[in-house]
N, C-alpha and C positions, 0 to 999 in steps of 0.2 A: 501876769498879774493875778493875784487871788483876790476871790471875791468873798465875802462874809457867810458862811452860811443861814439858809435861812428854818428856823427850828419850826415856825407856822408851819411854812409849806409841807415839810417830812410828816407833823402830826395831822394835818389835816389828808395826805394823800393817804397814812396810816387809816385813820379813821374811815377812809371811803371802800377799801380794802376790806375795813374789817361788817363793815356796815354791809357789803355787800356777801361777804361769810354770811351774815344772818340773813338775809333775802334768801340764802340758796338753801339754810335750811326751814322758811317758811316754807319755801314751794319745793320741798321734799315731804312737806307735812298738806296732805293731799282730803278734802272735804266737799263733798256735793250739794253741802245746805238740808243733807239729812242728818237730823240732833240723833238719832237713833242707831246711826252710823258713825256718827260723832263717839257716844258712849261708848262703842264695841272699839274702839280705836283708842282707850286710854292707855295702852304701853306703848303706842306710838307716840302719843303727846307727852310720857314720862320721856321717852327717846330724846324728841326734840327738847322736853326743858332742861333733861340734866346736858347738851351741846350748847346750847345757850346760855345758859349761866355760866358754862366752860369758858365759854366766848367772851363774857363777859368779863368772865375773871384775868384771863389774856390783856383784853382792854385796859382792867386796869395796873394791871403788873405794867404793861407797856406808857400807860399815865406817868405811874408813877416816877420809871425811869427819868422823865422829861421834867420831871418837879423837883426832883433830887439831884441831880445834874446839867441834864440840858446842853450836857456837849455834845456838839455833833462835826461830824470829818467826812471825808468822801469813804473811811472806813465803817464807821458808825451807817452812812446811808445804806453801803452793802451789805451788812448784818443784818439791818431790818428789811432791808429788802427780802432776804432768803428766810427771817422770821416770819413774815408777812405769808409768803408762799407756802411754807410748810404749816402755819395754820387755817389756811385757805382747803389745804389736802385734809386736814388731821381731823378737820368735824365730821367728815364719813364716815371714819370708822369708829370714833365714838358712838356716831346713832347704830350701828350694828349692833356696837358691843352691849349696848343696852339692852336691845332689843333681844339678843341673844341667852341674856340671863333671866330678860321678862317673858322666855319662853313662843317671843314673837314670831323668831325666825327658827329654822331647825338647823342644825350647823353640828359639821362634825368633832370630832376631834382636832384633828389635822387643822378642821378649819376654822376651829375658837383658837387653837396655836397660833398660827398665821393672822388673826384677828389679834390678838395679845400684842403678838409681834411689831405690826404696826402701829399701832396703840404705844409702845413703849418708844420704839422709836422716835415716831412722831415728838412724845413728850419729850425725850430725852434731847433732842434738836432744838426745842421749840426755848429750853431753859439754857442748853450752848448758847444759844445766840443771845439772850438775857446776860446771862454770867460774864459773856464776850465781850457787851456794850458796855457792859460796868466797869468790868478791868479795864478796855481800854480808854475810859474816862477818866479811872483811877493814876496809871499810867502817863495818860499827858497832862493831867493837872495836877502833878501831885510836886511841880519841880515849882510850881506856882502858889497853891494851893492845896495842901495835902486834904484828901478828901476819904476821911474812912470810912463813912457812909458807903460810898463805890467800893472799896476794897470788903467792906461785911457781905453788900449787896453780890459784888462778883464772887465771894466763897460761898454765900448761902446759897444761891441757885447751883452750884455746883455739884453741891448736895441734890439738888435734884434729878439732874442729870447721871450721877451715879446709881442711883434709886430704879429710872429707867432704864440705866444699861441691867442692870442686876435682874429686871422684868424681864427684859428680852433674852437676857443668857436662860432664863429659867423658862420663858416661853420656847424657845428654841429647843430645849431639851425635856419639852413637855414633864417638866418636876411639878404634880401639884397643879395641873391645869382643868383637871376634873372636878376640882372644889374651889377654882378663882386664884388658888397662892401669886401668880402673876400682876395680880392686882390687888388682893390685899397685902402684897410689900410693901406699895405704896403708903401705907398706914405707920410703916419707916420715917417717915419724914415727921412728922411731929416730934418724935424724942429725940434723932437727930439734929433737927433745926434749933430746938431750945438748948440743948448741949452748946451747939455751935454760937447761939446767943450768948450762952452764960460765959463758955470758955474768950469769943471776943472781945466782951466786959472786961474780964478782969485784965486781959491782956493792953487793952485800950481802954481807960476808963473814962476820957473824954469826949466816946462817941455819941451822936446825936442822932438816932434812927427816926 
């Protein structure tokens, strides 16, 4: 006998998940009730805001999913489960990487490489599993309901995904690691993504984003 799934449950267990990503980078962000120690600590709090507004932006990409579709499978649970996970790991190395270029930490070569690397990785997983949920929402509803909102949705993060693999081939082979290029490739995605909007227009002219 199957039972219906339940969409509350998954967003709120989501939600507790990610709620609990931001606690771990409060109490990464470390203060003694000296404002004087406070001040000297502003690349650290630049650290933590740009993880959490990261985090935030996660949230709502993952919102979103659940307003635009809302299907969910014992498939769909395992995807966000393993999304969930990999952004549990990925706000670490974001607070490095900041820290890194705000001069916080001393970090070698090698080791802003290997910092890139995860970094791109992470991202690059973090949109698999985005792109993942979408197609396979696209996919079983589409014999019901053609939905190309989920088909835009699962090629646009796609794009993202390629963006990060391209970071980590180039972090890997330290191309351009001593001026950032690892990360500003991601600056890719803006003309990519609007291409990708204009070309699915004209392709689908009924779609509703």
């Amino acid at each position: 006998m199957k039972f219906q799934h339940n969409t509350n449950r998954l967003e709120a267990f989501s939600d507790g998940v990610l709620a609990f990503a931001a606690t771990l980078l409060v109490v990464g962000f470390e203060w003694d009730g000296d404002f004087r120690v406070l001040e000297s600590q502003g690349t650290s709090f630049l650290a933590f805001a740009a993880s959490f507004f990261v985090l935030v932006a996660f949230w709502w990409v993952h919102y979103n999913y659940f307003r635009r579709s809302g299907y969910v499978d014992n498939w769909i649970i395992a995807v966000n489960t393993v999304l969930l996970f990999v952004i549990l790991y990925y706000v670490f190395p974001l607070k490095s990487l900041v820290n890194s270029f705000m001069g916080q930490e001393r970090i070698t070569m090698e080791g802003l490489s290997n910092l890139f690397r995860m970094y791109s990785l992470g991202f690059a997983l973090i949109f698999l599993c985005f792109a993942a949920m979408y197609f396979r929402s696209y996919k079983k509803l589409r014999a019901v309901e053609p939905s190309l909102v989920s088909l835009f949705y699962a090629r646009h993060f796609t794009i993202f995904v390629l963006i990060g693999v391209l970071s980590m081939v180039l972090a890997t082979l330290q191309a351009g690691v001593q001026i950032g290029l690892p990360g500003f490739i991601y600056a890719l995605l803006g003309p990519l993504c609007f291409w990708h909007a204009q070309w699915f227009k004209r392709k689908y002219k009924d779609i509703d984003q």
